[in-house]
C-alpha angles and dihedrals in degrees: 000000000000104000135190116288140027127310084249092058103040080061101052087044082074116018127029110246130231130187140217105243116222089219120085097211095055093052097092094051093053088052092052087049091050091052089041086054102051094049080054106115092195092064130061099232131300131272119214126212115196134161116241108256098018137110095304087054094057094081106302118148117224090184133164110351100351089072115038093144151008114230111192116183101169138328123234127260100223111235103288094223093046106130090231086053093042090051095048086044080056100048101041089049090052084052099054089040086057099047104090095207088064084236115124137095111286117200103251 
């Protein structure tokens, strides 16, 4: 059941969406506005967008009616030349190098 507009769009015609800052400091304010949005009786609920991994991860509780699903469309590659990413592709890669049998998990 496609429907007219953007995904985006099909979304907001339903829930009122909220999004992850990037910023820190303007965390607390989105979630105010979340939980604003929910006790709206002129919306039908609120919708959350948040990056893995990010702010919401860090303890927040989406409980009763402020977490109903998960919705994961895809989880980041971290940047291939970051030092944290180069050191793990080494020492996997000595790893594998130092299991006899060649099994082991190589770095690419």
């Amino acid at each position: 059941a496609g429907g007219v507009g953007s995904t985006w769009e099909r979304i907001t015609r339903h829930k009122a969406p909220v999004v992850e800052p990037r910023e820190s400091a303007a965390f607390g304010a989105a979630i105010e506005e979340f939980r604003a949005k929910l006790d709206d009786p002129a919306t039908q609920g609120a919708v959350f967008f948040a990056v893995c991994r990010g702010k919401v991860s860090e303890g927040l509780d989406f409980s009763d009616r402020a977490g109903r699903a998960v919705v994961i469309t895809g989880i980041p590659y971290a940047v291939k030349n970051d030092p944290k990413v180069r050191l793990k592709r080494d020492v996997l890669d000595e790893e594998a190098r130092l299991i006899a049998s060649g099994g082991g998990l190589a770095g690419e």
